[in-house]
C-alpha positions in Angstrom: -9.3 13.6 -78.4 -12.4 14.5 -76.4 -12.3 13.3 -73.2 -15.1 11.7 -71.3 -18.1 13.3 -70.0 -19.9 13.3 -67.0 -24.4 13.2 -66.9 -23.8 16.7 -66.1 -21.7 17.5 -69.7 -18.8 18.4 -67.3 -15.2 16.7 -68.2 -14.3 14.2 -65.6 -11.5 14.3 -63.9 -8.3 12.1 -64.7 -7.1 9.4 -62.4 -3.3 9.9 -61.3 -2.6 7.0 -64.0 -4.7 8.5 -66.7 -2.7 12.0 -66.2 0.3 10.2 -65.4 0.6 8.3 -68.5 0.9 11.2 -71.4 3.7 13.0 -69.0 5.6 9.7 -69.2 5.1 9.2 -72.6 5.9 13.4 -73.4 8.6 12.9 -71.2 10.4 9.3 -72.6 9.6 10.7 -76.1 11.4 13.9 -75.7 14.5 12.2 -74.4 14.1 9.2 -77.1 14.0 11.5 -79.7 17.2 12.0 -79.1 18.2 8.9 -79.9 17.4 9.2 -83.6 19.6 12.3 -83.3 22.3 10.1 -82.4 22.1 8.3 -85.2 22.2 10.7 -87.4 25.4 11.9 -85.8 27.3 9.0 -85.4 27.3 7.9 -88.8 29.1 11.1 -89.3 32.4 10.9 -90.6 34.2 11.1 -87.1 31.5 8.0 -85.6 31.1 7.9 -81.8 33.6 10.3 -81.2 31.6 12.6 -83.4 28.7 11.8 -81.2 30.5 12.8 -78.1 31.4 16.2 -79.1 27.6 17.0 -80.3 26.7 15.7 -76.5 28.6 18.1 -74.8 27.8 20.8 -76.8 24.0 19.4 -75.7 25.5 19.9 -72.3 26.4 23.4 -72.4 23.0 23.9 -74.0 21.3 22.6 -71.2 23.4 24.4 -68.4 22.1 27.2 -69.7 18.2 26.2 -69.8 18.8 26.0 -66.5 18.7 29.5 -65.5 14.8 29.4 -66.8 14.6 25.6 -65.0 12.1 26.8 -62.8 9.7 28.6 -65.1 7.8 25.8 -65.7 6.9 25.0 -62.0 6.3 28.9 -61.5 3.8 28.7 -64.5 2.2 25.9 -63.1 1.5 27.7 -59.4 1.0 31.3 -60.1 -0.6 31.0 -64.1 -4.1 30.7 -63.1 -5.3 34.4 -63.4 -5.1 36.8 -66.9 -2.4 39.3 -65.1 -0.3 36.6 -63.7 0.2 34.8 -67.0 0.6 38.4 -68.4 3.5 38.9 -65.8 5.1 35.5 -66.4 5.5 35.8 -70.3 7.4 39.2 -69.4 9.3 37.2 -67.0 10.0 34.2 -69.1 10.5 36.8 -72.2 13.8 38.2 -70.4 15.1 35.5 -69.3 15.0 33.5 -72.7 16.7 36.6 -74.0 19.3 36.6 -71.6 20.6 33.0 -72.2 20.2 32.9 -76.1 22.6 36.0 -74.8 24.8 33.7 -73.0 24.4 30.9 -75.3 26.0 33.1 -78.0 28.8 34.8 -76.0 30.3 31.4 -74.9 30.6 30.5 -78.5 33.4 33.3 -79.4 37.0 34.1 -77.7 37.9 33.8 -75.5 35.3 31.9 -73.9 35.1 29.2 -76.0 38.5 28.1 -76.2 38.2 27.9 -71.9 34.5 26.4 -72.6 35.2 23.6 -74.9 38.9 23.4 -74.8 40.2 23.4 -71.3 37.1 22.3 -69.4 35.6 19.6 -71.7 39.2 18.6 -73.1 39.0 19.4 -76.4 42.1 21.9 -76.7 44.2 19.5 -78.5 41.3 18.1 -80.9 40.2 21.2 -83.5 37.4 19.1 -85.1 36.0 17.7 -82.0 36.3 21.5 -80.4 34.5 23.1 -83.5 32.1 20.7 -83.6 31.3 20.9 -79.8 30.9 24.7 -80.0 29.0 25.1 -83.3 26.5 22.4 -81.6 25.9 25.0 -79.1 25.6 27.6 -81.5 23.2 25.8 -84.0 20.8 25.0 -81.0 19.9 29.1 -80.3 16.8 28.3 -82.1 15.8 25.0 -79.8 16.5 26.8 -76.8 14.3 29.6 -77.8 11.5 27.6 -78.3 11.3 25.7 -75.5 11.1 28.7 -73.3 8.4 29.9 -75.4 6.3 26.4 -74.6 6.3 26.7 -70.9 3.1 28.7 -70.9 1.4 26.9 -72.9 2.6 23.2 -71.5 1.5 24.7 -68.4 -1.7 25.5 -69.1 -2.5 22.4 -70.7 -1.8 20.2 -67.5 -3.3 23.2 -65.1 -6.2 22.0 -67.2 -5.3 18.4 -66.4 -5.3 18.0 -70.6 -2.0 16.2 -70.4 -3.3 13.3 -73.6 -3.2 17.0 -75.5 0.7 17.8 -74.1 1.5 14.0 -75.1 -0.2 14.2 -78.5 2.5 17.5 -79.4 5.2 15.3 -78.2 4.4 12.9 -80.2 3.8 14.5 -83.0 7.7 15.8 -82.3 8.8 12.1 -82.0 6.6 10.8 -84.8 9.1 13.9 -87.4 12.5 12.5 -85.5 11.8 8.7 -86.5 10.9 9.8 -90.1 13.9 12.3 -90.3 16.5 10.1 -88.8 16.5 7.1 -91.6 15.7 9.9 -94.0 18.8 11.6 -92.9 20.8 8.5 -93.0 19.9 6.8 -96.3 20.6 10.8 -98.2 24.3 11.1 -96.2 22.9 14.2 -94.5 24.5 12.9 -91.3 26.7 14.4 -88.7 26.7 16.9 -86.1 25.1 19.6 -88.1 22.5 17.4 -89.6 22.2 16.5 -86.4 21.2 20.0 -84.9 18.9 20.0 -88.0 17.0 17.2 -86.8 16.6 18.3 -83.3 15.4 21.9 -84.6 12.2 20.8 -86.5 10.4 18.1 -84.4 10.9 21.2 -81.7 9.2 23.8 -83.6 6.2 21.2 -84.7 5.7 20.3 -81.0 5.3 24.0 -79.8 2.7 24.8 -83.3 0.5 22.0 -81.6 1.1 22.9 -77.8 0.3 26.4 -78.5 -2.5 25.6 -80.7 -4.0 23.9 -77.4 -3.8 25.9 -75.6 -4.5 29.6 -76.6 -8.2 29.0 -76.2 -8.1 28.3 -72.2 -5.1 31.5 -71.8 -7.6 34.0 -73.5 -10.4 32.4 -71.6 -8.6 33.5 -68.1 -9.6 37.0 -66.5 -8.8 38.4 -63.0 -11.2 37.3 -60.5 -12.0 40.1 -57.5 -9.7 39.2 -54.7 -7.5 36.4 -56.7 -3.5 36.4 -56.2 -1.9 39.3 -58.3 2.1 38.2 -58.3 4.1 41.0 -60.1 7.2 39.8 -62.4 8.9 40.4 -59.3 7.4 38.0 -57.6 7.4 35.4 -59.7 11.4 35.6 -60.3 11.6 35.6 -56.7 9.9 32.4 -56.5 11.2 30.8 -59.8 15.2 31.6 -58.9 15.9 29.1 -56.0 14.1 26.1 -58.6 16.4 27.6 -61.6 19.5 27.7 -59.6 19.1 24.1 -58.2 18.0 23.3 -62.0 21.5 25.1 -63.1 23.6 22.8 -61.0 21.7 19.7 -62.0 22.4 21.1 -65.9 26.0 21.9 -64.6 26.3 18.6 -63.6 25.9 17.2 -66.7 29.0 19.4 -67.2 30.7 18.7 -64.9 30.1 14.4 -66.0 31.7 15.6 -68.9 34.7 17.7 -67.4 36.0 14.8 -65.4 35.2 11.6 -68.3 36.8 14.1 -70.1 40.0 14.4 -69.1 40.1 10.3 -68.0 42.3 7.8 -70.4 40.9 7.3 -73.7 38.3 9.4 -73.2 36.7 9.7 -76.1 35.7 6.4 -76.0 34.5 6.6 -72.1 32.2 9.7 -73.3 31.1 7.6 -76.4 30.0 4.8 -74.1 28.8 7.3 -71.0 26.1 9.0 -73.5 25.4 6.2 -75.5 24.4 4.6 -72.3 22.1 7.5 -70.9 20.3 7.9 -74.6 18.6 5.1 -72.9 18.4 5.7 -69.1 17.4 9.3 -69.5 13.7 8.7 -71.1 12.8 6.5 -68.2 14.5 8.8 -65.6 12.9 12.1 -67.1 9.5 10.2 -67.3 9.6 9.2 -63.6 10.4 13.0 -62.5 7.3 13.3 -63.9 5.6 12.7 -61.3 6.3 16.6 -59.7 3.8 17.7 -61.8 1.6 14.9 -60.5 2.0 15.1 -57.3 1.7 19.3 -57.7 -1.6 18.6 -59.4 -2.9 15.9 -57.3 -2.6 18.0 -54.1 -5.8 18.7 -52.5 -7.4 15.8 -53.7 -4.6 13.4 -52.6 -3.7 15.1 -48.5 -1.3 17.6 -49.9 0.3 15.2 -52.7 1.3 12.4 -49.7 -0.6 9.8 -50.7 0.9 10.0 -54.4 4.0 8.1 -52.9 2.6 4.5 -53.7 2.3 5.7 -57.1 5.1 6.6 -57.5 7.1 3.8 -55.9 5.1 1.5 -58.5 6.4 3.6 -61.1 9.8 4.2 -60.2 10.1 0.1 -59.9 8.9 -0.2 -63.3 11.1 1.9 -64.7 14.1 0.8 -63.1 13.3 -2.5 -64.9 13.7 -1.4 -68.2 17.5 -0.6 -67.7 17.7 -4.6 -67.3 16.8 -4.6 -71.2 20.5 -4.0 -71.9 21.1 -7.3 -70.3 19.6 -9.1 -73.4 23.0 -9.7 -75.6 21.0 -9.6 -78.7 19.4 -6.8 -78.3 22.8 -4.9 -76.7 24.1 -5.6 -79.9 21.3 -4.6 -81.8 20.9 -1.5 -80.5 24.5 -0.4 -79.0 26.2 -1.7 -82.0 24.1 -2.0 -84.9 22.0 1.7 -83.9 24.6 3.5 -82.1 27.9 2.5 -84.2 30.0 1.1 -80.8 32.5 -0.9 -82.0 31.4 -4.6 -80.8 34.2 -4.7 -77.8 32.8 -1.7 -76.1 28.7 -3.7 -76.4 29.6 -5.4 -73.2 31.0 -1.8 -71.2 27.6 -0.2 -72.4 25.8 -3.0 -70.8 27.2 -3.0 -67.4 27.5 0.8 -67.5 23.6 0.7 -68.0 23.2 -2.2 -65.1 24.7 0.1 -62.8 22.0 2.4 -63.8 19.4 0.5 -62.3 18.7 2.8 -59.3 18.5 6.1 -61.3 14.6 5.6 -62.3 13.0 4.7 -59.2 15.3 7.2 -57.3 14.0 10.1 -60.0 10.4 9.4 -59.0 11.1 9.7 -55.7 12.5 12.8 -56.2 9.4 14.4 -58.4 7.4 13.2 -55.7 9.3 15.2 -52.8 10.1 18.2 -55.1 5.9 18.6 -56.2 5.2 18.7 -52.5 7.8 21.0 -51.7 6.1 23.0 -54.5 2.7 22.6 -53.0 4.1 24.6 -50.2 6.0 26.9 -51.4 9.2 25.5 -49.9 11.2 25.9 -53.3 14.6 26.3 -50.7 13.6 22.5 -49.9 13.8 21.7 -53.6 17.4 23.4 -53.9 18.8 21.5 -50.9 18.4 18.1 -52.5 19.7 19.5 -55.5 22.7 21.7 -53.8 23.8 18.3 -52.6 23.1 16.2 -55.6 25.8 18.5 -57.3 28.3 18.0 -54.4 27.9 14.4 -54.2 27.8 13.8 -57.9 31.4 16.2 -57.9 32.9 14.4 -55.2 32.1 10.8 -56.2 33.3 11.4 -60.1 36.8 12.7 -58.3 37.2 9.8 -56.2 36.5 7.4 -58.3 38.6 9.1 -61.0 41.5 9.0 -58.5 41.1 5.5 -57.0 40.5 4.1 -60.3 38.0 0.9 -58.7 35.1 1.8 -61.5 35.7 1.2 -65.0 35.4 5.3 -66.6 32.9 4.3 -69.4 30.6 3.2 -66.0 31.6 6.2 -63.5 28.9 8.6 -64.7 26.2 5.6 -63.9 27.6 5.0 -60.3 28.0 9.0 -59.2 24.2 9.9 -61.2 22.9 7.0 -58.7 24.7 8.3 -55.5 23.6 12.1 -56.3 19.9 11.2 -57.2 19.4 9.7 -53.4 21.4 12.3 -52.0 18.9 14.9 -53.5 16.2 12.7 -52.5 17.1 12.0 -48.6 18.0 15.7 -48.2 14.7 17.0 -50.1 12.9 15.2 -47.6 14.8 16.4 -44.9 14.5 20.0 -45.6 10.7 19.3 -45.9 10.7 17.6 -42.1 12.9 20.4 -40.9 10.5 23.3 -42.3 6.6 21.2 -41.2 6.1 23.6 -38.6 5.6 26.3 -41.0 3.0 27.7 -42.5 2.3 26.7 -46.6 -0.7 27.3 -49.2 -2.4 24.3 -50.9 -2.0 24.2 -54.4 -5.7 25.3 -54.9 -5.4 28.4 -52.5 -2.8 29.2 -55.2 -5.0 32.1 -56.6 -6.1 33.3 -53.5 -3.5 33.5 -51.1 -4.7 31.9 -48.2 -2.9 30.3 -45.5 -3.1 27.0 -43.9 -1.2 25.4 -41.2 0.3 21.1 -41.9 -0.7 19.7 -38.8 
């Protein structure tokens, strides 16, 4: 765990790879920890379908971590000084309390019944609608803690300690393997079991990533003349990133509203999230590379010459979507793992093909989104994703109407289209706004101008 020294005893500074690799690794693990989750819940006594309501109870859960989505990046650029971090855990204390709020309101009348029933097309199925909304219910604890980590994962990677950020998440996926065959072989499976298994691999990744990291928080103090941003400003700055990141989460939703209400839907959703339990390590991994590029600035030209890094990543990805291409291990996996009966295997497969673009496109987009961070342009970063929520919208109606894509494979097609819309117009935004002033991310504490010539 010590990292390597220089002659001077100093710690030398990672490569983009060497900092790069635990994000990936924190980032796949988080989302494939998820997949032992679904293992758990599909051998409930309801199988896929069972599955598919626990997912978009996930859903709602995740549309409302989005009003704190840009806490994290906020931490990153203003948690450098004693007061600042002091300001941002008041900040980040509200707003946790506001959507465990939320999160509790939409699980009651009347809200519920237009939540879960009417939007996500469950107002004929009682189980599947009580299982959906006690999902949401069960994971006020998950949600809490998550918000409680961004401090601390932030101050980890502002200390460029990512291995100690991996080596929590791994500790978190290390408990989901050994609870998911546990939880299997006992019959402690289902959706409940299921929130059960999410809670604790959550609460033993925060012990270690707040264990990490309390000795370089009450090492910070407030150096004369250093950047003093009130709670004010810092929900100024975080609410354009945590709007964009609530209609990325409300697109997730909004997946689900229109699969929803397609023919046979609960086998479309089946296959839809079976599908992204693989595609959404590698494409959370690769928009990793935001925090890369964010801490890479000023030794990199303002985060630019990250881009053939992350084009190499993105590529490599993208390649591991072919892996459901291999009939064995399709079957293997979709079938044997995941419970889909063996005629859906081949829908899985070609709804994961059609997946191919999403990785490399998500790198892209981390890259373009840290160096709209870098200078201050969060607008920039809620342009892409203002449009990646229209196009995603629009495409899943089309195609819904036209019928010309399969609905187990729709989700694939209209993620791909709204990832390089959010790209293309992220960059865009960035062009249209070069002419303006922006701070380096090292100027951070002190507030000093520079002009991108």
């Amino acid at each position: 765990m010590n990292p390597e020294k220089r002659p001077d005893g100093k710690r030398k500074s990672p490569s983009m790879l060497s900092f790069y690799i635990p994000l990936a690794i924190q980032s796949a693990s988080m989302s494939f920890s998820y997949l032992f989750v679904a293992a758990i819940v599909s051998h409930g006594r309801l199988g896929p379908s069972e599955y598919a309501a626990f997912s978009q109870g996930l859903t709602v859960l995740w549309v409302l971590a989005a009003l704190g989505q840009g806490l994290p990046t906020t931490a990153l650029v203003f948690g450098k000084t004693k007061t600042n971090v002091r300001n941002f855990e008041r900040l980040n204390l509200r707003l946790m309390l506001a959507t465990n709020l939320l999160q509790i309101l939409l699980c009651v009348p009347p809200l519920d019944k237009l939540i879960f029933g009417s939007l996500l097309g469950f107002g004929n199925e009682p189980q599947l609608f009580a299982m959906a909304r006690n999902t949401l219910l069960g994971c006020i604890p998950v949600q809490m803690l998550f918000y409680r980590r961004n401090m601390f994962l932030a101050r980890l990677l502002m200390n460029k300690r990512s291995d100690l950020a991996n080596f929590a998440t791994m500790a978190r996926i290390a408990l989901s393997v050994a609870l998911s065959p546990l939880f299997v072989r006992t019959g402690l499976v289902g959706y409940r079991w299921g929130v059960v298994a999410m809670t604790l691999p959550v609460l033993l990744e925060f012990l270690i990533t707040r264990h990490f990291a309390l000795p370089g928080l009450r090492a910070l103090d407030d150096p004369e003349g250093a950047e003093k941003a009130s709670v004010w400003e810092q929900l100024r700055f975080t609410i354009p990133l945590s709007f964009g990141g609530l209609m990325l989460s409300v697109s997730g939703f909004m997946t689900g509203f229109f699969l929803g209400h397609l023919p046979d839907h609960e086998t479309v959703l089946a296959v839809h999230y079976i599908m992204l339990g693989v595609v959404n390590p590698v494409a959370f991994a690769a928009l990793r590379l935001q925090s890369v590029t964010i801490t890479f600035a000023d030794e990199t030209d303002g985060g630019r010459k990250v881009l053939p890094f992350a084009l190499a990543v993105g590529a490599a990805f993208s390649s591991v979507t072919l892996v459901g291409q291999i009939g064995p291990l399709a079957r293997w996996y979709f079938g044997g793992v995941q419970n889909l009966a063996p005629e859906l295997v081949p829908n899985a497969s070609f709804a994961m093909l059609l997946a191919l673009p999403i990785p490399l496109g998500q790198a892209l987009r981390g890259h373009a989104e840290g160096l709209a961070a870098t200078r201050r342009r969060p607008n920039a970063i809620l342009s892409g994703q203002t449009l990646y929520l229209a196009t995603l919208v629009c495409s899943l109606a089309l195609m819904g109407r036209i019928g010309a894509v399969p609905g187990y494979a729709q989700g694939a097609v209209a993620l791909s289209l709204a990832i390089w819309a959010a790209l293309a117009t992220t960059h865009v935004a960035l062009l249209a706004g070069a002419h303006e002033p922006h701070l380096s991310s090292g100027q951070f504490g002190t507030g000093a101008l520079r002009r991108q010539h």
